[in-house]
Structure formats: structure tokens, C-alpha cells
KEKE-3310 file (N, C-alpha, C; in steps of 0.2 Angstrom, whole numbers, plus 5000, padded with zeros to 4 digits):
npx = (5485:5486:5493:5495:5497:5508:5518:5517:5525:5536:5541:5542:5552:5565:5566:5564:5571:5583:5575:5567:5573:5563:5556:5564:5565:5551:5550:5561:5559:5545:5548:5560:5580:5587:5577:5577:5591:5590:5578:5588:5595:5588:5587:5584:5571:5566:5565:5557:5544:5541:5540:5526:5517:5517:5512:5499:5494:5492:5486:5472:5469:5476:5481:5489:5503:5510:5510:5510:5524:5526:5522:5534:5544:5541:5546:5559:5564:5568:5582:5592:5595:5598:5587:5586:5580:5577:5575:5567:5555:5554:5550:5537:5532:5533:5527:5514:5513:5517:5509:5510:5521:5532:5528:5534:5547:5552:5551:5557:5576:5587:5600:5600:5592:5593:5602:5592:5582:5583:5576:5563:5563:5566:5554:5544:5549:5555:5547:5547:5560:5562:5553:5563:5573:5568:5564:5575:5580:5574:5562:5543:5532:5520:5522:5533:5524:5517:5526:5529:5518:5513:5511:5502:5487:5474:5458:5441:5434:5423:5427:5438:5451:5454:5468:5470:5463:5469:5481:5475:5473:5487:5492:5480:5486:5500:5498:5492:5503)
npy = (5553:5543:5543:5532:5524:5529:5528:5512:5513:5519:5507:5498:5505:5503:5491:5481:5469:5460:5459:5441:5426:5421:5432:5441:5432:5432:5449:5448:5442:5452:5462:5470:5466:5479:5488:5480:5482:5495:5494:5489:5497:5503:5506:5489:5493:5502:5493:5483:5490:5494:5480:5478:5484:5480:5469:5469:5477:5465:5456:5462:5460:5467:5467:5473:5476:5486:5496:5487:5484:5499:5500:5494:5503:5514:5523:5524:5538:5542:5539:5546:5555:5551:5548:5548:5541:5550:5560:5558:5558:5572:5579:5571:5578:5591:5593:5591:5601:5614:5615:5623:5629:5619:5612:5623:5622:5610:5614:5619:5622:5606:5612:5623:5622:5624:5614:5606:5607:5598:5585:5589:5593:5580:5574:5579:5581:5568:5560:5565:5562:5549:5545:5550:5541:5528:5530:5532:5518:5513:5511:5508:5519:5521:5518:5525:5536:5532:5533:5546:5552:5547:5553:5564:5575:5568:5569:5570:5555:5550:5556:5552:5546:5531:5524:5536:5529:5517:5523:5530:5517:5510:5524:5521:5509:5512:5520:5514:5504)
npz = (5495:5510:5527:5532:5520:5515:5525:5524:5513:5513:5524:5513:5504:5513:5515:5505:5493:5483:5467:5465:5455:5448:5446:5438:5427:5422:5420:5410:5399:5397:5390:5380:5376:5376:5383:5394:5398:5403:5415:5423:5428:5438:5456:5470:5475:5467:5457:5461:5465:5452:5446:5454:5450:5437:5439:5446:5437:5428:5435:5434:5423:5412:5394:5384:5378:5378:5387:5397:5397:5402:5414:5420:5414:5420:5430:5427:5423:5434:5434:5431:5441:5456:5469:5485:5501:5510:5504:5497:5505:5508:5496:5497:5509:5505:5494:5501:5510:5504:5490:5478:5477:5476:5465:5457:5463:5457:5442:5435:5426:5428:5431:5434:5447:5463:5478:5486:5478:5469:5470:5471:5456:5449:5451:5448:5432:5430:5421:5408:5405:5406:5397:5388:5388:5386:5374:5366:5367:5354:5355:5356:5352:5358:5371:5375:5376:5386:5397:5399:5401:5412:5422:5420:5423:5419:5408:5411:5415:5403:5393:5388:5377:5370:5372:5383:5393:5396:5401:5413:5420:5422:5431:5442:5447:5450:5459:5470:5469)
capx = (5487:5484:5499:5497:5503:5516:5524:5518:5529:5545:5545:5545:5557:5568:5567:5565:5576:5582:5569:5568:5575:5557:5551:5567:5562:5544:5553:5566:5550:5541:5554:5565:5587:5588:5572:5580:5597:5589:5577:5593:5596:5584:5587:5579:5567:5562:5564:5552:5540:5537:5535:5521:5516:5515:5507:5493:5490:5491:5480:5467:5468:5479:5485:5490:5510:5515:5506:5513:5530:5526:5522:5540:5548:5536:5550:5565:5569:5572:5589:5595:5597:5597:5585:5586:5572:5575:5573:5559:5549:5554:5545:5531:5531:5535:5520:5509:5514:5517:5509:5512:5530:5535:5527:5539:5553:5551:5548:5566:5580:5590:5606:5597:5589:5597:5604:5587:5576:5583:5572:5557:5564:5566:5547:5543:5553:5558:5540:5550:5566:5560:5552:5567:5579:5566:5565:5584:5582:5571:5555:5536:5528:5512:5525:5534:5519:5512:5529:5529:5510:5511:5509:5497:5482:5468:5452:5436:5432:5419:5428:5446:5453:5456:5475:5470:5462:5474:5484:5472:5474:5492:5491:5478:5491:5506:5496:5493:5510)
capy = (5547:5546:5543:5524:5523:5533:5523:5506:5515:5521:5504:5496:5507:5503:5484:5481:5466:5460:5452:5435:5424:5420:5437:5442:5430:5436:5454:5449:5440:5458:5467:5468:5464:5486:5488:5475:5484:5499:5492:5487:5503:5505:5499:5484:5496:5504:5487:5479:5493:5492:5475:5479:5490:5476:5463:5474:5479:5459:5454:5467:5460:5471:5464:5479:5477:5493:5497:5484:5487:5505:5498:5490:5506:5523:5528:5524:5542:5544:5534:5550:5559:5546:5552:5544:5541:5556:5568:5555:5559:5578:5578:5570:5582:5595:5592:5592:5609:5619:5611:5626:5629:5613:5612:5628:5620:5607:5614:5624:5618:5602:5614:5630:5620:5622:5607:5605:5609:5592:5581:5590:5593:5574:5571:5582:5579:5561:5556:5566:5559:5541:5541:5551:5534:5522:5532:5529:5511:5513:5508:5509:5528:5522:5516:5532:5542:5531:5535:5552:5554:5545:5559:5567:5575:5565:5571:5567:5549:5549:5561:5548:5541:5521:5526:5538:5525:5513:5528:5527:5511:5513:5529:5517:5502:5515:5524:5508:5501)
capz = (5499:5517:5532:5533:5514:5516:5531:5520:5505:5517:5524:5509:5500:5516:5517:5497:5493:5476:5464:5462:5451:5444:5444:5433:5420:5420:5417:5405:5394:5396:5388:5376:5378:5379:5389:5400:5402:5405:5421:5429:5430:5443:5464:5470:5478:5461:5453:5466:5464:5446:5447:5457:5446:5431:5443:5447:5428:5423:5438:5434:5415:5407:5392:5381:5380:5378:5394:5404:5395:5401:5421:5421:5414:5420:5434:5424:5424:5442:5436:5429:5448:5462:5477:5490:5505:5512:5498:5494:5510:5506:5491:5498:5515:5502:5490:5503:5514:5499:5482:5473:5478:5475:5457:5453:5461:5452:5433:5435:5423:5434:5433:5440:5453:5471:5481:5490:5472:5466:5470:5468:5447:5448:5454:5441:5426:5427:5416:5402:5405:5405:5389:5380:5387:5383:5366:5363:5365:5348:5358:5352:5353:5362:5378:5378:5376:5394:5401:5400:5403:5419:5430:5418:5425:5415:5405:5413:5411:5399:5387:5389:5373:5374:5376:5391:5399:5398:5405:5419:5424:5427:5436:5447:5449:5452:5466:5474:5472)
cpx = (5488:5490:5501:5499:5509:5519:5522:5525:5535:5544:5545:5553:5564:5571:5566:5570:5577:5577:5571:5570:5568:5554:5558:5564:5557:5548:5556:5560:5546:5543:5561:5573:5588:5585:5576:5586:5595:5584:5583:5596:5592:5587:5585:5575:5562:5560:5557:5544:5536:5535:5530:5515:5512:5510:5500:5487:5489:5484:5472:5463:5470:5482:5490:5498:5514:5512:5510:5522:5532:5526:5528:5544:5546:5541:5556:5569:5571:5579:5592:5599:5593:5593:5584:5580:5570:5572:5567:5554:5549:5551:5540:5529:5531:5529:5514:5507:5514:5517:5512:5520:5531:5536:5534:5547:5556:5552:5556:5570:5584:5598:5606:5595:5595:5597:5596:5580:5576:5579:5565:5556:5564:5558:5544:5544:5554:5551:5547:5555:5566:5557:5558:5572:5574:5565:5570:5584:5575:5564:5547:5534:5522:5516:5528:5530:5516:5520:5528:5523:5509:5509:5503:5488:5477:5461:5446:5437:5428:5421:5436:5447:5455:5461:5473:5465:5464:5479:5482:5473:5480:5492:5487:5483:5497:5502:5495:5499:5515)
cpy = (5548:5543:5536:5521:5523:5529:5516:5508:5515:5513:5499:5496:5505:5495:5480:5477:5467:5455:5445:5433:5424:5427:5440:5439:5432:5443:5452:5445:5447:5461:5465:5467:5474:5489:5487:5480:5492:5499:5491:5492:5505:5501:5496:5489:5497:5499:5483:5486:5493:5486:5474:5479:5485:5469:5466:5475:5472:5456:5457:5466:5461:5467:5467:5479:5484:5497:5493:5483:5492:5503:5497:5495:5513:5527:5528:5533:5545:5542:5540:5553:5554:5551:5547:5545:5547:5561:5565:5557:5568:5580:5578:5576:5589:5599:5594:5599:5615:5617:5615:5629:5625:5610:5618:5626:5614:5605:5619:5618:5614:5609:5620:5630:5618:5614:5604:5604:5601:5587:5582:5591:5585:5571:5574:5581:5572:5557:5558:5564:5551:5542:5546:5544:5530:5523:5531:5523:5509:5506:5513:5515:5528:5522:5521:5539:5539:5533:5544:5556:5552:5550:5564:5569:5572:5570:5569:5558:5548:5554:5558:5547:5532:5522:5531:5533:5520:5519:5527:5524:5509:5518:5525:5511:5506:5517:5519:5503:5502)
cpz = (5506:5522:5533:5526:5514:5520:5526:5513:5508:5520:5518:5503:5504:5516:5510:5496:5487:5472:5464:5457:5443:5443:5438:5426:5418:5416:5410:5399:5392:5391:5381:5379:5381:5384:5396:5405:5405:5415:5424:5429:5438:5450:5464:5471:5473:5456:5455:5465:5457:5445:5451:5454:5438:5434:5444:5440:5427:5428:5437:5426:5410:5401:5387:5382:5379:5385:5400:5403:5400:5410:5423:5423:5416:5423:5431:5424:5429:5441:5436:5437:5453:5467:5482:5496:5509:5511:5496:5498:5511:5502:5495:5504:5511:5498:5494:5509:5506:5490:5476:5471:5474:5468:5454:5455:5457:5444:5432:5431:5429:5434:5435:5446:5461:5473:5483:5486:5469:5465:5471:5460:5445:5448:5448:5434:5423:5423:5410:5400:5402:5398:5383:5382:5382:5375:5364:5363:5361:5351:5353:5356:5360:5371:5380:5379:5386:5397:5403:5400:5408:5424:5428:5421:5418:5412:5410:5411:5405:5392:5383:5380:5373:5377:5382:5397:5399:5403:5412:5422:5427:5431:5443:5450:5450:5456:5470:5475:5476)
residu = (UNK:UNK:UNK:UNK:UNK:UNK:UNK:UNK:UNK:UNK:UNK:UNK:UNK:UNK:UNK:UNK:UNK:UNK:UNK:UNK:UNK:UNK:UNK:UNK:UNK:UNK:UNK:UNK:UNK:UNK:UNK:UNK:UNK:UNK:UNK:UNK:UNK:UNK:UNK:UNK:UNK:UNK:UNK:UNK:UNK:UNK:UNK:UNK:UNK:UNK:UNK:UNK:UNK:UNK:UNK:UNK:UNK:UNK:UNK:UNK:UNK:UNK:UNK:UNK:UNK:UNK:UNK:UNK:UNK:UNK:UNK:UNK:UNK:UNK:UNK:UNK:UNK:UNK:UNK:UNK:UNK:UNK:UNK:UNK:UNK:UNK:UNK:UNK:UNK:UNK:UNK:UNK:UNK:UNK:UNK:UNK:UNK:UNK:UNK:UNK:UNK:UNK:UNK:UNK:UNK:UNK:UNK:UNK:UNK:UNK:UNK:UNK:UNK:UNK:UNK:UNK:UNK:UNK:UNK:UNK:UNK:UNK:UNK:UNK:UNK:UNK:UNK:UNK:UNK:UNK:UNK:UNK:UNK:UNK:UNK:UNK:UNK:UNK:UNK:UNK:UNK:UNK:UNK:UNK:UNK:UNK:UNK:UNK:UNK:UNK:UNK:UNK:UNK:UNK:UNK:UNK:UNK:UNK:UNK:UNK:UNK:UNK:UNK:UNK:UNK:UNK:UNK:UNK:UNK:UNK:UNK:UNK:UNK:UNK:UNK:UNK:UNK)
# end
């Protein structure tokens, strides 16, 4: 992602209000009553970004509910350890000066990881986290399989599964949200 994202991304995260009324009900329609209370877990910022996220996928055609389910809830495990925009642009100044580091501070258990490792184990980890909540609130396999593949490096295209290329296609509507 190139510099003028990034400042699109930080001021959005900054200036991020709360959803609207109407885009709520769109949500609370998507989703199931658990689903639901799980989303509000999320900032506006995070709330406002997945809807992004599921705009994107429906505009583009998407119709596959566990997919656009999975667009709603892909970040949900960020809730577990709040990062805030500082630690967010850490990460990302992070990732890109030292990719290899960053992956190993990262992949460390969250209660071995130093104060400053935090939010690199979050970047990393929170796929697996999100699909074990959204597995507790007795959801379909195929949505916590796209939550916690989200970050997945992909196969070639021509060798995909149908499921990895829906995969895909969030990955493509999360990079641009």
C-alpha cells in the first residue's frame, strides 16, 4: 500500500463517526442477534471500516452470506487487545522497515510479548481470534474458515478453490477499505 493510503486510512480512523441509523439496519439484517452483539464490539472506526468492507463485496456482486457475514466480522479479533492509531501506524512503519521482525514479534504468545510486541501479535493473531469468537456464537464453518484466512497468503489464481476465491475477493475489498 503506497503513502497516500495510508494518510487516507489514518484520517479516516481519526475522523470515523458512528454508523448511521440505516446502515445499522442493513448490519443487524446481515447478521444474526450474536453476530450483532459481537460487531458492537468493534469502534466506530472498526465498525465503519467493515462496512466498507461489505459495501464493496455487495457492490462488486457478492452474494455468498457467509462471505459477506465474514466482511462485517474479518477484524473482530482486534477487540480482544485494543490498538490504538498509534500502535496502528507502528505496525504499519513496522512491517515495512523490518518485515521479518515484525512477523516474529508478532507470532510470540500475547503474554510473552513485550509492551511494544503487542500490537504487532494483534496484526498477526487477531484472524485466529475472530473466528474462535465468532465460532462461540455457534456460526457456519465456511465464515470462520474466511475470518481466519483473511490475511492468508493465497494460491495462485488458477489453482484457487471456489472458497479461496471468495477469499480473494475480501482480501481485495479489505485492502481497499
Amino acid at each position: 500500500m503506497g503513502f497516500r493510503y495510508r494518510i487516507q486510512q489514518f484520517w479516516q480512523g481519526i475522523s470515523a463517526g458512528a454508523l448511521s441509523g440505516d446502515q445499522k439496519t442493513i448490519i443487524r439484517q446481515q447478521l444474526t442477534p450474536s453476530q450483532w452483539q459481537l460487531f458492537q464490539k468493534f469502534s466506530s472506526n472498526d465498525q465503519q471500516h467493515s462496512f466498507r468492507v461489505w459495501r464493496r463485496l455487495k457492490e462488486s456482486g457478492v452474494q455468498d452470506i457467509a462471505l459477506l457475514r465474514a466482511a462485517l466480522l474479518h477484524d473482530i479479533g482486534k477487540t480482544r487487545l485494543k490498538v490504538n492509531l498509534i500502535e496502528r501506524s507502528w505496525i504499519v512503519l513496522g512491517r515495512k522497515l523490518w518485515p521479518t521482525m515484525s512477523s516474529r514479534w508478532g507470532n510470540r504468545p500475547l503474554h510473552q510479548a513485550r509492551w511494544w510486541e503487542k500490537p504487532f501479535v494483534v496484526r498477526e493473531q487477531h484472524p485466529l481470534w475472530g473466528a474462535e469468537m465468532v465460532q462461540s456464537v455457534e456460526s457456519d464453518p465456511r465464515l470462520c474458515t474466511f475470518i481466519k484466512r483473511h490475511q492468508d497468503q493465497l494460491p495462485n489464481p488458477e489453482s484457487r478453490s471456489e472458497d479461496e476465491k471468495l477469499l480473494a475477493r475480501l482480501q481485495w475489498a479489505d485492502d481497499l477499505s
